[in-house]
LUMLUM-286497 format. One record per atom (N, C-alpha, C): residue number from 1; atom name; x, z, y. Coordinates in nm, 2 decimals, padded with zeros to 4 digits. Example, Ala and Ser with C-alpha at 12.3 -4.5 7.8 and 13.67 -1.06 7.14 Angstrom:
+-----+------+--------+--------+--------+
| pos | site |      X |      Z |      Y |
+-----+------+--------+--------+--------+
|   1 |    N |  01.32 |  00.78 | -00.57 |
|   1 |   CA |  01.23 |  00.78 | -00.45 |
|   1 |    C |  01.32 |  00.78 | -00.33 |
|   2 |    N |  01.28 |  00.71 | -00.22 |
|   2 |   CA |  01.37 |  00.71 | -00.11 |
|   2 |    C |  01.29 |  00.79 |  00.00 |
+-----+------+--------+--------+--------+
END
This chain:
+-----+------+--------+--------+--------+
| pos | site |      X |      Z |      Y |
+-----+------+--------+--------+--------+
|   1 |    N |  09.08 |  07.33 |  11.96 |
|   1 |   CA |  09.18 |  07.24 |  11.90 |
|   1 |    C |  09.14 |  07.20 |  11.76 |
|   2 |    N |  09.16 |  07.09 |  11.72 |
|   2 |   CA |  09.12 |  07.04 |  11.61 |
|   2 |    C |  09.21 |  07.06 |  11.48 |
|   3 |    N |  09.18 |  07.03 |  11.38 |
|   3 |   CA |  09.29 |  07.11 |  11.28 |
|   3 |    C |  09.39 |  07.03 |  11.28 |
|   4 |    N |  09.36 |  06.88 |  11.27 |
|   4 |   CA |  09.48 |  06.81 |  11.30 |
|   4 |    C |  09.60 |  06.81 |  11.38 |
|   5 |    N |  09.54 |  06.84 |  11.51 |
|   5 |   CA |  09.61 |  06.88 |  11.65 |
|   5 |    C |  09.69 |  07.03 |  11.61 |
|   6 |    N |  09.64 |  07.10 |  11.56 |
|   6 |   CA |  09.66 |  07.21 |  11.51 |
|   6 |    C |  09.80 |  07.21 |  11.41 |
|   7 |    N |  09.81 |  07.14 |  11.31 |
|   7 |   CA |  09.89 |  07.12 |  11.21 |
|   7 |    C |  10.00 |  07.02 |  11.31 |
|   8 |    N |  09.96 |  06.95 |  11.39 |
|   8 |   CA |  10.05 |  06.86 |  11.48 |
|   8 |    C |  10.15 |  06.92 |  11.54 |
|   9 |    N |  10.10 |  07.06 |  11.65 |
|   9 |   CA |  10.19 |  07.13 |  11.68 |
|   9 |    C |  10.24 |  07.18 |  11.57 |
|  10 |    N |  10.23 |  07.25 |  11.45 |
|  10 |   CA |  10.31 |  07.32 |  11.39 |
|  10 |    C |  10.44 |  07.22 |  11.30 |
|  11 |    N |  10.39 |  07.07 |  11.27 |
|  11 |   CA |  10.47 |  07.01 |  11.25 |
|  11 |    C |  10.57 |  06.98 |  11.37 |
|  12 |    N |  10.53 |  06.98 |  11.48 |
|  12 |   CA |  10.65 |  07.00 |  11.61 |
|  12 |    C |  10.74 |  07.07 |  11.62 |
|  13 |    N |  10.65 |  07.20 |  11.61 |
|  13 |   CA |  10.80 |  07.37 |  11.55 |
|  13 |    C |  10.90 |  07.33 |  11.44 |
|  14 |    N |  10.83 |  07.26 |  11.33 |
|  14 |   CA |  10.93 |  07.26 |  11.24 |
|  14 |    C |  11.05 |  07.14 |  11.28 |
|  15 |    N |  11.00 |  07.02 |  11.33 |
|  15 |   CA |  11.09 |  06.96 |  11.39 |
|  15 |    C |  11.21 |  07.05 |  11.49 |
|  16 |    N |  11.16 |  07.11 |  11.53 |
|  16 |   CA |  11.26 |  07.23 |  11.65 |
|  16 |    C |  11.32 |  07.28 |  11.56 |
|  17 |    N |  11.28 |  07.38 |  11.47 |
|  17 |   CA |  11.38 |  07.42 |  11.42 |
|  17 |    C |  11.44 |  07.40 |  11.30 |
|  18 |    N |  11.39 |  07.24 |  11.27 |
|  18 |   CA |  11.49 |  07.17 |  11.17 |
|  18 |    C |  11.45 |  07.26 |  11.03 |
|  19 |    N |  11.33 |  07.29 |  11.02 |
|  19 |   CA |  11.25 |  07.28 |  10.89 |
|  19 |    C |  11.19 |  07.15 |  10.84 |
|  20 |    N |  11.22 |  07.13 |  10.70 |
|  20 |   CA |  11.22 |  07.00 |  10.64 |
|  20 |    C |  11.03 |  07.00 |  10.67 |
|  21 |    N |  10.96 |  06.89 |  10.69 |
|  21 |   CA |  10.80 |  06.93 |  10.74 |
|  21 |    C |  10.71 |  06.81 |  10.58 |
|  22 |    N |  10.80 |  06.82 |  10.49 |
|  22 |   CA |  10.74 |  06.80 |  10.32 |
|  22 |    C |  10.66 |  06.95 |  10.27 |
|  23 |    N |  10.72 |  07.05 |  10.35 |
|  23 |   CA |  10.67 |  07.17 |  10.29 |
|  23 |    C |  10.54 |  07.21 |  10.36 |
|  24 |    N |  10.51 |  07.14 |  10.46 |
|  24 |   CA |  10.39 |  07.15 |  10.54 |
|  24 |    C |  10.26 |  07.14 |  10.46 |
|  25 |    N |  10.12 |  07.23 |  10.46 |
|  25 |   CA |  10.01 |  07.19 |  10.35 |
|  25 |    C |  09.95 |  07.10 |  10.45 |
|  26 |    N |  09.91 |  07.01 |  10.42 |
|  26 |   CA |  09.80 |  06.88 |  10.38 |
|  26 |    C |  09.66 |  06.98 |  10.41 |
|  27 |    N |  09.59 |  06.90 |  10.52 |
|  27 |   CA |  09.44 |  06.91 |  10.58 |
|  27 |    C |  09.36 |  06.87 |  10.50 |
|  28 |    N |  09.26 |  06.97 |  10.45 |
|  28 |   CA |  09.17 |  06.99 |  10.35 |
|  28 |    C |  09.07 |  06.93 |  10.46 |
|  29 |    N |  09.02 |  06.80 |  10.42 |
|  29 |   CA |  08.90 |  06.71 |  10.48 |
|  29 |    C |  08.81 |  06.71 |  10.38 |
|  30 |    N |  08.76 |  06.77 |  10.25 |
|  30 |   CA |  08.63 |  06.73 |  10.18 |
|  30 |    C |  08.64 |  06.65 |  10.08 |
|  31 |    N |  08.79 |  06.59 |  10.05 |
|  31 |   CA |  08.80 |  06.45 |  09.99 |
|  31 |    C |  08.85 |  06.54 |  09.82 |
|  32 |    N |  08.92 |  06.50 |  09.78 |
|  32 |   CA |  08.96 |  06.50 |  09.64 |
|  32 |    C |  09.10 |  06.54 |  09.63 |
|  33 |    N |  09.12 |  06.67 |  09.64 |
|  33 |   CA |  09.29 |  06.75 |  09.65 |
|  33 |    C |  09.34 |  06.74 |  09.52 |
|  34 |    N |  09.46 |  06.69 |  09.59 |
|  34 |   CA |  09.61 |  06.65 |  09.49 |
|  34 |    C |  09.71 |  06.76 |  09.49 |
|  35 |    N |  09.75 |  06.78 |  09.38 |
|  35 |   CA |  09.84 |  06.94 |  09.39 |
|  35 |    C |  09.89 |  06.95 |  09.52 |
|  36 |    N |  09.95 |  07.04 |  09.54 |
|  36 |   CA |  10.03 |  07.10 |  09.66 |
|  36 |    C |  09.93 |  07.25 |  09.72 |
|  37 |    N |  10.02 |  07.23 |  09.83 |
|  37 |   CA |  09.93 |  07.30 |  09.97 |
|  37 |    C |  09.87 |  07.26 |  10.05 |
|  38 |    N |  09.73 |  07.34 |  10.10 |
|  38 |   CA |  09.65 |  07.26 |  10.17 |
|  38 |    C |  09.63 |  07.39 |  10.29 |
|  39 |    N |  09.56 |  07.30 |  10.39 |
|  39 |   CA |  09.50 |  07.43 |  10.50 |
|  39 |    C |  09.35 |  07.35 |  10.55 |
|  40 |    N |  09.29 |  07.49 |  10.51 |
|  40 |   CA |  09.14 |  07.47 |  10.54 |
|  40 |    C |  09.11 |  07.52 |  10.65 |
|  41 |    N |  09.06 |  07.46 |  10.77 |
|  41 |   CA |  09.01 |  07.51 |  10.92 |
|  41 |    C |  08.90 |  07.55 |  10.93 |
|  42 |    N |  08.81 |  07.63 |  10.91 |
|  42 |   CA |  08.69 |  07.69 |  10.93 |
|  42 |    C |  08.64 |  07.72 |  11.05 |
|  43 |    N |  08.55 |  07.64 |  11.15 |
|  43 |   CA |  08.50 |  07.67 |  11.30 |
|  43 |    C |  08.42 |  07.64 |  11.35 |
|  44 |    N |  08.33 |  07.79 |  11.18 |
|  44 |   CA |  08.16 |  07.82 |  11.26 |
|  44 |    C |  08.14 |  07.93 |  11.20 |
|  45 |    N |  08.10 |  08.09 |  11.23 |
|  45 |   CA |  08.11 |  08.08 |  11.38 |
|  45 |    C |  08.23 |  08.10 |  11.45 |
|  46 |    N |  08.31 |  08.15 |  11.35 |
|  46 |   CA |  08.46 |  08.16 |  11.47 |
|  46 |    C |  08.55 |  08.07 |  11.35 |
|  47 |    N |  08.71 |  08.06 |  11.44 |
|  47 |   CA |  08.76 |  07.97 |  11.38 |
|  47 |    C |  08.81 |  08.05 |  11.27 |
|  48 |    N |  08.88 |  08.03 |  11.15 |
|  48 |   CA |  08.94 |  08.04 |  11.04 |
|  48 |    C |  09.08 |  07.99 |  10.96 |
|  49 |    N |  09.14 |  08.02 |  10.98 |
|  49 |   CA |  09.27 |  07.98 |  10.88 |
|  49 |    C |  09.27 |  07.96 |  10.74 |
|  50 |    N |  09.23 |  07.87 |  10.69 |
|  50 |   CA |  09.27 |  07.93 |  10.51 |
|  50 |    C |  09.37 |  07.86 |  10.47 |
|  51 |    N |  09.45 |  07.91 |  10.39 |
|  51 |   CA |  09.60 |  07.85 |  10.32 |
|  51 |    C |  09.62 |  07.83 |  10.18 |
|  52 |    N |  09.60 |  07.75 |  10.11 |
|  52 |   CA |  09.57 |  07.73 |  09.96 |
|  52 |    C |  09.65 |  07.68 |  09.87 |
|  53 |    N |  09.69 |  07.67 |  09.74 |
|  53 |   CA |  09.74 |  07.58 |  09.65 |
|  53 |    C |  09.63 |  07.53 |  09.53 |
|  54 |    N |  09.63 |  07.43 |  09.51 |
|  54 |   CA |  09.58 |  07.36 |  09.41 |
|  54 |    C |  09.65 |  07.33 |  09.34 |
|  55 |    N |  09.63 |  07.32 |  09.20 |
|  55 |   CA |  09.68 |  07.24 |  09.10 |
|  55 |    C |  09.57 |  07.30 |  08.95 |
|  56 |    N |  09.57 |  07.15 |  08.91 |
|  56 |   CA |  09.49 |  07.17 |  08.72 |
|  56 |    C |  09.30 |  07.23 |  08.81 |
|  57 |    N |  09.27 |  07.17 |  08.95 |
|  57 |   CA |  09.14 |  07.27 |  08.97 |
|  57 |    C |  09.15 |  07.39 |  08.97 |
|  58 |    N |  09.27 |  07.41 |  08.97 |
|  58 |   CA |  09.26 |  07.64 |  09.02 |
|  58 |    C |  09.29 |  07.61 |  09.16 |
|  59 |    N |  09.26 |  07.69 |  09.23 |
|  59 |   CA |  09.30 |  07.73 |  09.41 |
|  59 |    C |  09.30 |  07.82 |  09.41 |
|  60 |    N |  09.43 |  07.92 |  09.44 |
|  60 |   CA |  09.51 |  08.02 |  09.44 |
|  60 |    C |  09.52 |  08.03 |  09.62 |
|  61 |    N |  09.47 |  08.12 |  09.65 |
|  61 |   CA |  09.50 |  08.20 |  09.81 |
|  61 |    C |  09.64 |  08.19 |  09.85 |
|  62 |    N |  09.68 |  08.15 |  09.94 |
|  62 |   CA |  09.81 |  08.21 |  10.02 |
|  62 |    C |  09.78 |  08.28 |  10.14 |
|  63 |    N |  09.69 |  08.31 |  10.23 |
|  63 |   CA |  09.67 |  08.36 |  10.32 |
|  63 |    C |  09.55 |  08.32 |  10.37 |
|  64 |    N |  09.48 |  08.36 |  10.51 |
|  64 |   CA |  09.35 |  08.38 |  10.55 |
|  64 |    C |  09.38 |  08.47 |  10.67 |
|  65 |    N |  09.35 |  08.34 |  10.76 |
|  65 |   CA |  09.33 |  08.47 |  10.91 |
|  65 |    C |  09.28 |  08.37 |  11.01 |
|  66 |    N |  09.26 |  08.45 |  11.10 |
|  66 |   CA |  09.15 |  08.44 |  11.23 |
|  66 |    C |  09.24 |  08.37 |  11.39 |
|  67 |    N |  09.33 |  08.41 |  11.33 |
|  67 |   CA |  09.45 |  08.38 |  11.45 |
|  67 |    C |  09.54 |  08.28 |  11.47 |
|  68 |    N |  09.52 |  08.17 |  11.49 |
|  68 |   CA |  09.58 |  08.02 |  11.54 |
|  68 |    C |  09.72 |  08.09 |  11.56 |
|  69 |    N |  09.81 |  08.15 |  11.64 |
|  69 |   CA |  09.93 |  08.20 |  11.64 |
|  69 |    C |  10.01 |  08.29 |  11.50 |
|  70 |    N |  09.89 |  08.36 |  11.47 |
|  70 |   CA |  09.99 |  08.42 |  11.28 |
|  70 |    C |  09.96 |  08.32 |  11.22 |
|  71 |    N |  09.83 |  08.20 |  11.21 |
|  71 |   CA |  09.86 |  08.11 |  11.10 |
|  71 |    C |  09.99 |  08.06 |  11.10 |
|  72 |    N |  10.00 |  07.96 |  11.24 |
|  72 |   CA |  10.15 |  07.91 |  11.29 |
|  72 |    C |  10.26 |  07.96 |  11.22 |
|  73 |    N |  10.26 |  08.13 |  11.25 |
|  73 |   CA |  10.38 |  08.19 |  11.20 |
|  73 |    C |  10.36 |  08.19 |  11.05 |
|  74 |    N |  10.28 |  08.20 |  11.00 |
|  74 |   CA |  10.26 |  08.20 |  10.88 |
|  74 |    C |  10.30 |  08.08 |  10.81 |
|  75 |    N |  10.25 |  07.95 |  10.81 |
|  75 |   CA |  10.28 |  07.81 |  10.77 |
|  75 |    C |  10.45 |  07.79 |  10.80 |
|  76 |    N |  10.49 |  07.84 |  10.91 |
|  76 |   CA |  10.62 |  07.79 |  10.95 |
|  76 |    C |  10.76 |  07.91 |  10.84 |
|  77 |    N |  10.67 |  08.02 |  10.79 |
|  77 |   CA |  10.79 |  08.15 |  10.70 |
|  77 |    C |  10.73 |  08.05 |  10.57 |
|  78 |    N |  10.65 |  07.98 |  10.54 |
|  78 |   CA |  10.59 |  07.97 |  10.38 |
|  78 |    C |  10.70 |  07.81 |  10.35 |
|  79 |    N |  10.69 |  07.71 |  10.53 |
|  79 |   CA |  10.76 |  07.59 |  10.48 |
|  79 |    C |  10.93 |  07.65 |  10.49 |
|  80 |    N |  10.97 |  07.67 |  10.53 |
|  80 |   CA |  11.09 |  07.76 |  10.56 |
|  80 |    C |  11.15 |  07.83 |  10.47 |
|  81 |    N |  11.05 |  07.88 |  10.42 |
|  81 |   CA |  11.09 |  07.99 |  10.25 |
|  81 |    C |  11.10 |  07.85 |  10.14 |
|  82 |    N |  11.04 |  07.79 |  10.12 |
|  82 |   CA |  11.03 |  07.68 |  10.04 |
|  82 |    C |  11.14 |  07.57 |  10.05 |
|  83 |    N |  11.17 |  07.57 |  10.15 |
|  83 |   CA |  11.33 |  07.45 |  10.20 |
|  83 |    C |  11.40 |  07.53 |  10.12 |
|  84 |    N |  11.42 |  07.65 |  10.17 |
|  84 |   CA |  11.52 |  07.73 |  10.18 |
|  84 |    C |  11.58 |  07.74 |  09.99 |
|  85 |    N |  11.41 |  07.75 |  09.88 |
|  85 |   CA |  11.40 |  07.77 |  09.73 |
|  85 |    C |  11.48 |  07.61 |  09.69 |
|  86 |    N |  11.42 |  07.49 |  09.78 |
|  86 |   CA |  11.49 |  07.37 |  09.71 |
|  86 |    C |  11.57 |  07.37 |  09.72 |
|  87 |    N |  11.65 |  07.42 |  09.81 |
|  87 |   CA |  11.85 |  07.33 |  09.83 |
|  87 |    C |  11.92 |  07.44 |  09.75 |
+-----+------+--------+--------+--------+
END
């Protein structure tokens, strides 16, 4: 699964469960990152989860895992927690 496809379903969940999907990180392709959250797909040799924030050139960790189903859960408690801080 490609990371796009990847982030596609998870933008689908949030649709289901009426999580706002602004809180969703943005696919780190190589290009030139703009504050926010991003997710980096790593898949060589195995795949990789990474979950980041940018801003001012720091990149600060949010998570790191090997598992396409905890990233999911993961991305979906982080947009979820964050709706939840705006309203």
């Amino acid at each position: 699964m490609t990371p796009v496809a990847f982030l596609r379903d998870v933008e689908a969940e949030c649709r289901r469960r009426r999580i706002p999907t602004k809180h969703l990180p943005q696919i780190d392709k190589g290009r030139g990152l703009s504050t926010g959250y991003w997710l980096d797909v790593h898949d060589y040799p195995t795949v990789r989860f990474e979950m980041f924030h940018w801003e001012k050139n720091v990149r600060t960790p949010v998570f790191e895992t090997y598992d396409p189903a905890e990233a999911e859960r993961l991305i979906l408690w982080h947009a979820d927690t964050a709706a939840r801080k705006a309203t």
